[in-house]
N, CA and C of each residue as an Amber inpcrd file, in Angstrom:
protein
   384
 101.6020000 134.1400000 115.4020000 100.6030000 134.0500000 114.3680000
 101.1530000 133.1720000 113.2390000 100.4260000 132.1890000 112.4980000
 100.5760000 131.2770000 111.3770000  99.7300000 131.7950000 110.7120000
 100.2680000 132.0710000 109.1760000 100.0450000 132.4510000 108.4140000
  99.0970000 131.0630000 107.2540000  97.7660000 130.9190000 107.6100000
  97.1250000 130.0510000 106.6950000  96.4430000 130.4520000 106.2420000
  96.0690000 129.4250000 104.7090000  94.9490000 129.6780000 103.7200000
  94.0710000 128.8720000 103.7380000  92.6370000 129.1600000 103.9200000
  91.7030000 128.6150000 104.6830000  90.7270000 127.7300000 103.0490000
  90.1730000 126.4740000 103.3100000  89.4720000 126.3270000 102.3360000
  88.4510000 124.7810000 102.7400000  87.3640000 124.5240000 102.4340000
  86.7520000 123.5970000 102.1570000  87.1280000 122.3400000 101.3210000
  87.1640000 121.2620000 101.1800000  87.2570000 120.2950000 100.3350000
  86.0990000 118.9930000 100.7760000  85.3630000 119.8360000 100.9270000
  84.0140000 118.5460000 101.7360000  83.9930000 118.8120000 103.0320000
  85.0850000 119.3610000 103.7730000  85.9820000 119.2820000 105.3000000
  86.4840000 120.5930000 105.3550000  86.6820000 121.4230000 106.7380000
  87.1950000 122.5730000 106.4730000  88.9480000 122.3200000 106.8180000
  89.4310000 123.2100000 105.9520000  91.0970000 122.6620000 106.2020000
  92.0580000 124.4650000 106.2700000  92.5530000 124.2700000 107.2940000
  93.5250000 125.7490000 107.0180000  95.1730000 125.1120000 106.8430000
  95.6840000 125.4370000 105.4760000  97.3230000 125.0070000 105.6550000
  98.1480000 125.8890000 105.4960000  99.4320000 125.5320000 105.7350000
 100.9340000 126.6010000 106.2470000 101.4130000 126.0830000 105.4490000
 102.0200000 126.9720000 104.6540000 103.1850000 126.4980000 103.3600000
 104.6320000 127.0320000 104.1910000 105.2400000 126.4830000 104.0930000
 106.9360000 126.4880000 104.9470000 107.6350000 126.0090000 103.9490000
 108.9910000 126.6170000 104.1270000 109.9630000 126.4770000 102.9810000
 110.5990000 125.0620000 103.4520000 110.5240000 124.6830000 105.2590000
 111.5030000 123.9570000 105.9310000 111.0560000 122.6090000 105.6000000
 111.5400000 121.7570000 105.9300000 111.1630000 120.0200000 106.2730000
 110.1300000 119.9820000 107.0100000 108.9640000 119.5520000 106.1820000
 107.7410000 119.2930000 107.0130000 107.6600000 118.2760000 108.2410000
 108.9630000 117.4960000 108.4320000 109.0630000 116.4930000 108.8870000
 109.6460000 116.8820000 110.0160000 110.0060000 117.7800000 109.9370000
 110.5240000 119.0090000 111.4420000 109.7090000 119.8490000 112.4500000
 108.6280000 119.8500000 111.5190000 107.3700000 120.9830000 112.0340000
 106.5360000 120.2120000 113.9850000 106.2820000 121.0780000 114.3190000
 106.1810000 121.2580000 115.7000000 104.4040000 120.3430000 115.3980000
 104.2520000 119.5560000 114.7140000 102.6910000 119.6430000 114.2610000
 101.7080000 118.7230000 115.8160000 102.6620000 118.5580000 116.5730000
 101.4990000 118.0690000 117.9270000 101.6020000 118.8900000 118.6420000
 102.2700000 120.0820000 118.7580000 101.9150000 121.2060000 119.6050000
 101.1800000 122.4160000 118.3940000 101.3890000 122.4550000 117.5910000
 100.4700000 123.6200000 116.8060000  99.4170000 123.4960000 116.3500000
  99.5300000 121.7790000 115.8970000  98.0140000 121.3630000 115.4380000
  96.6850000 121.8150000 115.8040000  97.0390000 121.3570000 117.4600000
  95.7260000 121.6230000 118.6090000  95.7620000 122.6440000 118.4160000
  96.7530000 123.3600000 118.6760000  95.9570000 124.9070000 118.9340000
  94.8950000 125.2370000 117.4640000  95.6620000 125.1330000 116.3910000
  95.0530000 125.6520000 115.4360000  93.6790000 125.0680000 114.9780000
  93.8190000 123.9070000 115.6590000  92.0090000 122.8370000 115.2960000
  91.0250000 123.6010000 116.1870000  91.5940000 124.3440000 117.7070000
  90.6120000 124.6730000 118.6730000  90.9490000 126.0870000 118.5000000
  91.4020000 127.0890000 117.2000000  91.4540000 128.4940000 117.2850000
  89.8170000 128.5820000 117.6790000  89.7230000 129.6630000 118.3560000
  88.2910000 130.5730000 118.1590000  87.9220000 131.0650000 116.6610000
  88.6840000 131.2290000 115.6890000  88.4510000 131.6680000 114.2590000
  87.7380000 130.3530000 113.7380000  87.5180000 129.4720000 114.0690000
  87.3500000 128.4180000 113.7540000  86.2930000 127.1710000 114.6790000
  84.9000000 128.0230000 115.1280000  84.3680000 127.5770000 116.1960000
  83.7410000 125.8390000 115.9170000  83.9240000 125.1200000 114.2710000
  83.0290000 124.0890000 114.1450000  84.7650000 123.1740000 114.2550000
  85.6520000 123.9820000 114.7560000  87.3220000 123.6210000 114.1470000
  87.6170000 122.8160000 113.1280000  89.3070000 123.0960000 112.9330000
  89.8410000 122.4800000 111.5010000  90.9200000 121.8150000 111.0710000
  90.9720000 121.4670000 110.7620000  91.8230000 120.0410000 109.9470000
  93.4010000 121.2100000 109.8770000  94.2500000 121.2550000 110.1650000
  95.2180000 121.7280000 109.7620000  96.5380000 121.1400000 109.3150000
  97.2900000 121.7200000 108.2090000  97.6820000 121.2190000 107.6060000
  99.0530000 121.8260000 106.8300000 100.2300000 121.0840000 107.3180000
 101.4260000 122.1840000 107.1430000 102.3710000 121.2370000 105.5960000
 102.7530000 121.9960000 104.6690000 102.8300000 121.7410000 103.6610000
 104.2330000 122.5710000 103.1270000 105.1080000 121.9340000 102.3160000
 106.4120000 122.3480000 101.6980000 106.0210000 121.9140000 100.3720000
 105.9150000 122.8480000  99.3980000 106.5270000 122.8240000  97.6090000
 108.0480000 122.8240000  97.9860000 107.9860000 121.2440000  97.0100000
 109.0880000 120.9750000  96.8090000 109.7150000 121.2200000  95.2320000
 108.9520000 121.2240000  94.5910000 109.2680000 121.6550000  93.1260000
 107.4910000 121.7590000  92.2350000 107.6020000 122.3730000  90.9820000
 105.9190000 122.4390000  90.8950000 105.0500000 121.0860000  90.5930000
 105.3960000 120.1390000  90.5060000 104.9690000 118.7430000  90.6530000
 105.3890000 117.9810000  91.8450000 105.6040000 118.5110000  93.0750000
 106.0100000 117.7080000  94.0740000 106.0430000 118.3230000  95.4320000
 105.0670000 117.9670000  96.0210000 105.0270000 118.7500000  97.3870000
 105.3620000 117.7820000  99.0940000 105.4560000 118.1490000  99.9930000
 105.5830000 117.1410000 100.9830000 104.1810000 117.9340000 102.1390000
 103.5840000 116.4380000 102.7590000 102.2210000 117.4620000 103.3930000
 102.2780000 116.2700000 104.4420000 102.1650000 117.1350000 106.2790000
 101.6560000 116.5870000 107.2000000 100.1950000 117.0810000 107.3670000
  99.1130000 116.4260000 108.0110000  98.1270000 116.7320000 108.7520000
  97.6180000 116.5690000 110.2820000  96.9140000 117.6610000 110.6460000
  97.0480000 117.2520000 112.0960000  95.3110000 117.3360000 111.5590000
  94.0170000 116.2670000 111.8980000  93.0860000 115.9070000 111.7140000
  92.0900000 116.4880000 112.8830000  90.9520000 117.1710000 112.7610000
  90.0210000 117.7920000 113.8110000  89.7900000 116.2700000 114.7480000
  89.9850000 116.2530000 115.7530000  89.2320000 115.1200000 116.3440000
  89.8520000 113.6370000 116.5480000  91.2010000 113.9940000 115.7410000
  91.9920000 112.4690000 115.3280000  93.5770000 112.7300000 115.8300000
  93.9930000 114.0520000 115.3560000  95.5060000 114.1900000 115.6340000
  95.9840000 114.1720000 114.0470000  97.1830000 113.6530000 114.3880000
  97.9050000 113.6070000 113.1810000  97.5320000 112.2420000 112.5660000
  97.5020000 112.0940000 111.2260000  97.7300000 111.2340000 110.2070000
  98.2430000 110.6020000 109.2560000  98.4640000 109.3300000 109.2970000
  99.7060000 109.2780000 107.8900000  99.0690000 109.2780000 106.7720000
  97.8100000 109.8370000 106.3690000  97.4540000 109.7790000 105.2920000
  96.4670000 110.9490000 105.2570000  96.1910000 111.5270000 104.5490000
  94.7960000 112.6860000 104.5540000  94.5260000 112.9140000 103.0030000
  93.7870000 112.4190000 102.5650000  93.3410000 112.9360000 101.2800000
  92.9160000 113.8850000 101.0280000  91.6670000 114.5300000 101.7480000
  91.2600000 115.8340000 101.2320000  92.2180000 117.0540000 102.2240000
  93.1870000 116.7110000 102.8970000  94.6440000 117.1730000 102.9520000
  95.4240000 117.7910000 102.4070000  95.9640000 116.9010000 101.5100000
  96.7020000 116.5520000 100.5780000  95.9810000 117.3090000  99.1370000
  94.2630000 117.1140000  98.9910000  93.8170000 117.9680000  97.9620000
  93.6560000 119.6700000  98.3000000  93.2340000 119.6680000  99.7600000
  93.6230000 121.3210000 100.3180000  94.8870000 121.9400000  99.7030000
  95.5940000 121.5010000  99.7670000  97.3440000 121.6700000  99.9660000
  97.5010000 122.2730000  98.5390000  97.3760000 120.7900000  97.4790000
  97.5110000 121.4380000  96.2700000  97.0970000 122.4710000  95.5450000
  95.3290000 122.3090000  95.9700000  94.4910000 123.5810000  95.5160000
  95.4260000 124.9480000  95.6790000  95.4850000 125.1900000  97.1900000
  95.7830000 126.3760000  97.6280000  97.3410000 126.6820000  97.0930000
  97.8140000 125.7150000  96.8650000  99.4030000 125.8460000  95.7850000
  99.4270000 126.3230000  94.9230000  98.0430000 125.6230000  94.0460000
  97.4890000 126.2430000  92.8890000  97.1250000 127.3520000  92.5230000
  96.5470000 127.5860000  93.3580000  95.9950000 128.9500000  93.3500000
  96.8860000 130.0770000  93.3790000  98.0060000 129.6250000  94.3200000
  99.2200000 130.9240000  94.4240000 100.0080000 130.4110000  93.1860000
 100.2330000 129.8490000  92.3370000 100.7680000 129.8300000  90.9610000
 102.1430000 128.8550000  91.7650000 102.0620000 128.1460000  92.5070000
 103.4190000 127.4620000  93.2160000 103.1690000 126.0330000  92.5160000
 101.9940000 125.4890000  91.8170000 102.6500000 124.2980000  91.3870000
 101.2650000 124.2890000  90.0170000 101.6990000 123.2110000  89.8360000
 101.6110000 122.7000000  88.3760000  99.7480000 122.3810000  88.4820000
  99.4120000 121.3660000  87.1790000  97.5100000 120.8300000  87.4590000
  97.8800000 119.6090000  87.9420000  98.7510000 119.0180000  88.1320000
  99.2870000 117.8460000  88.6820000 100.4880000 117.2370000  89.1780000
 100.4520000 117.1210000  90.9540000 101.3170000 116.8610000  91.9020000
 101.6660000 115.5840000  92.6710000 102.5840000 115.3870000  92.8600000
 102.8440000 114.1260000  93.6770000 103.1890000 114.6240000  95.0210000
 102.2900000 114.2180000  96.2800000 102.4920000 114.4870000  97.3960000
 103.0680000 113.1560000  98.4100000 104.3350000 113.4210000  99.0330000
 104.5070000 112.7840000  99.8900000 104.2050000 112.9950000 101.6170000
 103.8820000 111.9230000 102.0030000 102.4780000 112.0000000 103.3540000
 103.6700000 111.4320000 104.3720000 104.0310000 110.8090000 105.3040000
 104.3030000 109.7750000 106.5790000 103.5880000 108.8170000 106.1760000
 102.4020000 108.5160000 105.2750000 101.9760000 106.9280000 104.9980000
 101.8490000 106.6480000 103.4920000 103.1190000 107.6220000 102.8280000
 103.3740000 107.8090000 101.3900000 102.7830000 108.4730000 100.4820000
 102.6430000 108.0380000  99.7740000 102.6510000 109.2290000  98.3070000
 100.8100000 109.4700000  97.4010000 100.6440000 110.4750000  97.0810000
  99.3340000 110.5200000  96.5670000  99.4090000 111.5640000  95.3510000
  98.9290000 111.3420000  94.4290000  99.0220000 112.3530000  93.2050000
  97.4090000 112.9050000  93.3360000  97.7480000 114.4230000  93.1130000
  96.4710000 114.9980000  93.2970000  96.3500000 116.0100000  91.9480000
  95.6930000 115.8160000  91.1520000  94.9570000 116.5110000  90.1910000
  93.7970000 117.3580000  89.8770000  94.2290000 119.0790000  89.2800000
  93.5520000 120.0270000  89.4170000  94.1230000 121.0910000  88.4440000
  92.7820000 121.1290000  87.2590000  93.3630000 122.4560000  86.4040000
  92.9340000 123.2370000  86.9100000  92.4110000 124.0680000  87.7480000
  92.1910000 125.3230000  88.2590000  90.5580000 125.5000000  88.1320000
  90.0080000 124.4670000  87.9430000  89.0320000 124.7740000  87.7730000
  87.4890000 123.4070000  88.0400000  86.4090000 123.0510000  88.4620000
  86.1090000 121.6050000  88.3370000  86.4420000 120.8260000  89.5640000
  86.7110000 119.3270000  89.2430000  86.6350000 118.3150000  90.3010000
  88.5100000 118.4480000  90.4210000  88.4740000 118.0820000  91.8550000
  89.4160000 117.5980000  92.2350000  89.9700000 116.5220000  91.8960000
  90.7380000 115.8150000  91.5190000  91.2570000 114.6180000  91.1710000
  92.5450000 113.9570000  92.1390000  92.1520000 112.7330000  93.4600000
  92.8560000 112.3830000  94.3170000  93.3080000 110.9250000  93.7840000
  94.2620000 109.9510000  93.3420000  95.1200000 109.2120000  93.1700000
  96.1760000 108.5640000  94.2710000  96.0260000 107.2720000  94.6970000
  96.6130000 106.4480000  95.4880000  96.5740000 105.0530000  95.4950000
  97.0650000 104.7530000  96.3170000  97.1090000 102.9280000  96.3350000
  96.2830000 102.8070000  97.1390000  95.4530000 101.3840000  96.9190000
  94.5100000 101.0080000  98.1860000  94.5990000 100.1130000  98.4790000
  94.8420000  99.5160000  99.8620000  95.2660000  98.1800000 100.7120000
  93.4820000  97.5940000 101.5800000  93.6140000  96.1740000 101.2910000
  92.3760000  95.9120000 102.2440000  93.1370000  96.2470000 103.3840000
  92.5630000  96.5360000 104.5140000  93.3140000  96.1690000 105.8550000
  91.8550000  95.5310000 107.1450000  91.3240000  94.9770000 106.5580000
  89.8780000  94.8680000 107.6160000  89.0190000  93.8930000 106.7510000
  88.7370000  92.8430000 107.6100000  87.1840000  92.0260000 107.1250000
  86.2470000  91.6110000 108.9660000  85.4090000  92.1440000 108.3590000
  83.9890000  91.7280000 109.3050000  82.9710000  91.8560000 109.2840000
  81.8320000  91.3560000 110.2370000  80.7280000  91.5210000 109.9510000
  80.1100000  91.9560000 110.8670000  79.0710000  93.0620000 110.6160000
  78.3330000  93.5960000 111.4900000  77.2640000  92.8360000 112.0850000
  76.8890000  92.6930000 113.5780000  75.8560000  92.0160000 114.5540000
  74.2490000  92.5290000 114.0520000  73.5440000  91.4210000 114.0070000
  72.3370000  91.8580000 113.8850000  71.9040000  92.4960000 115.1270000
Protein backbone atom coordinates (compact mmCIF):
# COMPACT_ATOMS: atom_id res chain seq x y z
CA UNK A 1 0.00 0.00 0.00
CA UNK A 2 1.23 3.77 -0.93
CA UNK A 3 0.29 6.08 1.12
CA UNK A 4 -1.26 9.16 -1.18
CA UNK A 5 -3.01 12.43 -1.01
CA UNK A 6 -5.48 12.65 -3.54
CA UNK A 7 -6.45 16.11 -5.22
CA UNK A 8 -7.70 17.90 -8.40
CA UNK A 9 -5.78 20.72 -10.07
CA UNK A 10 -7.95 20.82 -13.36
CA UNK A 11 -6.56 16.93 -13.58
CA UNK A 12 -6.92 14.34 -10.97
CA UNK A 13 -3.45 13.74 -9.27
CA UNK A 14 -2.63 11.30 -6.20
CA UNK A 15 1.14 12.03 -4.73
CA UNK A 16 3.68 10.13 -2.31
CA UNK A 17 5.79 12.30 -0.25
CA UNK A 18 9.15 10.10 0.48
CA UNK A 19 11.91 11.25 2.51
CA UNK A 20 14.34 9.27 -0.24
CA UNK A 21 15.75 10.58 -3.71
CA UNK A 22 12.98 10.91 -5.95
CA UNK A 23 15.36 10.05 -8.53
CA UNK A 24 15.54 6.47 -7.06
CA UNK A 25 11.83 5.82 -6.94
CA UNK A 26 10.58 2.67 -8.80
CA UNK A 27 8.17 5.31 -10.82
CA UNK A 28 7.73 2.89 -14.17
CA UNK A 29 6.70 0.07 -12.21
CA UNK A 30 4.39 1.93 -9.58
CA UNK A 31 3.19 4.55 -11.74
CA UNK A 32 0.97 2.07 -13.82
CA UNK A 33 -0.26 0.45 -11.21
CA UNK A 34 -1.34 3.48 -9.41
CA UNK A 35 -2.85 5.33 -12.80
CA UNK A 36 -4.96 1.87 -13.35
CA UNK A 37 -5.85 1.45 -9.31
CA UNK A 38 -9.62 0.50 -9.24
CA UNK A 39 -9.89 3.54 -6.56
CA UNK A 40 -9.45 5.49 -9.40
CA UNK A 41 -11.81 4.24 -12.30
CA UNK A 42 -11.46 7.73 -14.74
CA UNK A 43 -7.39 7.02 -13.46
CA UNK A 44 -4.58 9.32 -12.25
CA UNK A 45 -1.71 11.26 -12.77
CA UNK A 46 0.61 10.07 -10.01
CA UNK A 47 3.08 11.69 -8.52
CA UNK A 48 6.04 10.96 -6.10
CA UNK A 49 7.55 13.96 -4.37
CA UNK A 50 10.54 14.75 -1.63
CA UNK A 51 10.50 18.20 0.61
CA UNK A 52 13.62 19.12 0.45
CA UNK A 53 13.54 22.12 2.70
CA UNK A 54 10.22 24.50 3.03
CA UNK A 55 10.99 26.36 -0.22
CA UNK A 56 12.32 23.49 -2.17
CA UNK A 57 10.93 20.31 -3.17
CA UNK A 58 12.07 17.60 -5.85
CA UNK A 59 8.87 16.01 -7.95
CA UNK A 60 8.69 13.05 -10.56
CA UNK A 61 5.42 12.33 -12.49
CA UNK A 62 4.17 9.35 -13.97
CA UNK A 63 1.20 11.04 -16.41
CA UNK A 64 -2.41 9.05 -17.00
CA UNK A 65 -2.00 7.99 -20.58
CA UNK A 66 1.66 9.37 -21.22
CA UNK A 67 4.07 7.70 -18.61
CA UNK A 68 6.52 9.63 -17.07
CA UNK A 69 7.44 13.26 -17.74
CA UNK A 70 10.11 15.70 -17.54
CA UNK A 71 7.91 18.30 -16.85
CA UNK A 72 4.26 18.37 -15.20
CA UNK A 73 2.89 21.51 -14.10
CA UNK A 74 -0.24 20.84 -12.54
CA UNK A 75 2.19 18.08 -10.91
CA UNK A 76 4.35 20.03 -9.57
CA UNK A 77 1.18 22.41 -8.38
CA UNK A 78 -0.50 19.02 -6.78
CA UNK A 79 2.70 18.44 -4.91
CA UNK A 80 3.01 21.81 -3.40
CA UNK A 81 -0.63 22.27 -2.49
CA UNK A 82 -0.72 19.01 -0.66
CA UNK A 83 2.80 20.12 1.12
CA UNK A 84 0.95 22.96 1.98
CA UNK A 85 -1.58 21.79 3.39
CA UNK A 86 0.44 19.39 5.76
CA UNK A 87 2.36 22.61 7.00
CA UNK A 88 5.75 20.97 5.11
CA UNK A 89 6.47 24.00 3.06
CA UNK A 90 6.28 27.55 2.70
CA UNK A 91 3.42 29.95 0.01
CA UNK A 92 6.30 29.65 -2.26
CA UNK A 93 8.50 26.73 -3.70
CA UNK A 94 11.04 25.90 -6.12
CA UNK A 95 10.51 22.49 -7.61
CA UNK A 96 13.03 20.51 -9.31
CA UNK A 97 11.49 18.13 -12.26
CA UNK A 98 14.05 15.73 -14.79
CA UNK A 99 13.23 18.75 -17.29
CA UNK A 100 14.16 21.35 -14.44
CA UNK A 101 12.93 23.71 -12.21
CA UNK A 102 9.41 25.44 -11.67
CA UNK A 103 8.39 27.80 -8.82
CA UNK A 104 4.94 27.21 -7.70
CA UNK A 105 2.96 29.72 -5.68
CA UNK A 106 0.18 29.32 -3.03
CA UNK A 107 -1.01 31.11 0.20
CA UNK A 108 -3.34 28.56 1.24
CA UNK A 109 -5.94 29.87 -0.20
CA UNK A 110 -7.19 31.20 -4.14
CA UNK A 111 -5.31 30.62 -7.47
CA UNK A 112 -2.53 28.60 -7.84
CA UNK A 113 0.45 30.34 -9.07
CA UNK A 114 2.81 28.07 -11.66
CA UNK A 115 6.25 29.87 -12.85
CA UNK A 116 8.76 28.57 -15.54
CA UNK A 117 10.73 29.09 -18.57
CA UNK A 118 9.20 28.71 -21.94
CA UNK A 119 11.08 27.40 -25.06
CA UNK A 120 9.44 27.51 -28.69
CA UNK A 121 10.12 23.98 -29.72
CA UNK A 122 7.57 23.62 -32.87
CA UNK A 123 6.39 25.73 -36.00
CA UNK A 124 3.61 24.55 -38.43
CA UNK A 125 0.76 24.72 -40.14
CA UNK A 126 -2.33 23.02 -40.07
CA UNK A 127 -3.91 21.41 -43.66
CA UNK A 128 -7.00 22.79 -44.84
Amino acid sequence: MIPVSCMSIGNPHAVFVTDADVAGYPLHEIGPLVEHHAAFPARVNFGVARVVSRERMDVRVWERGAGETMACGSGCCAAMVMAHIKGLVGDRVDITQPGGLLTVEWAGDGDVYLTGPAEFVFDGEWPD
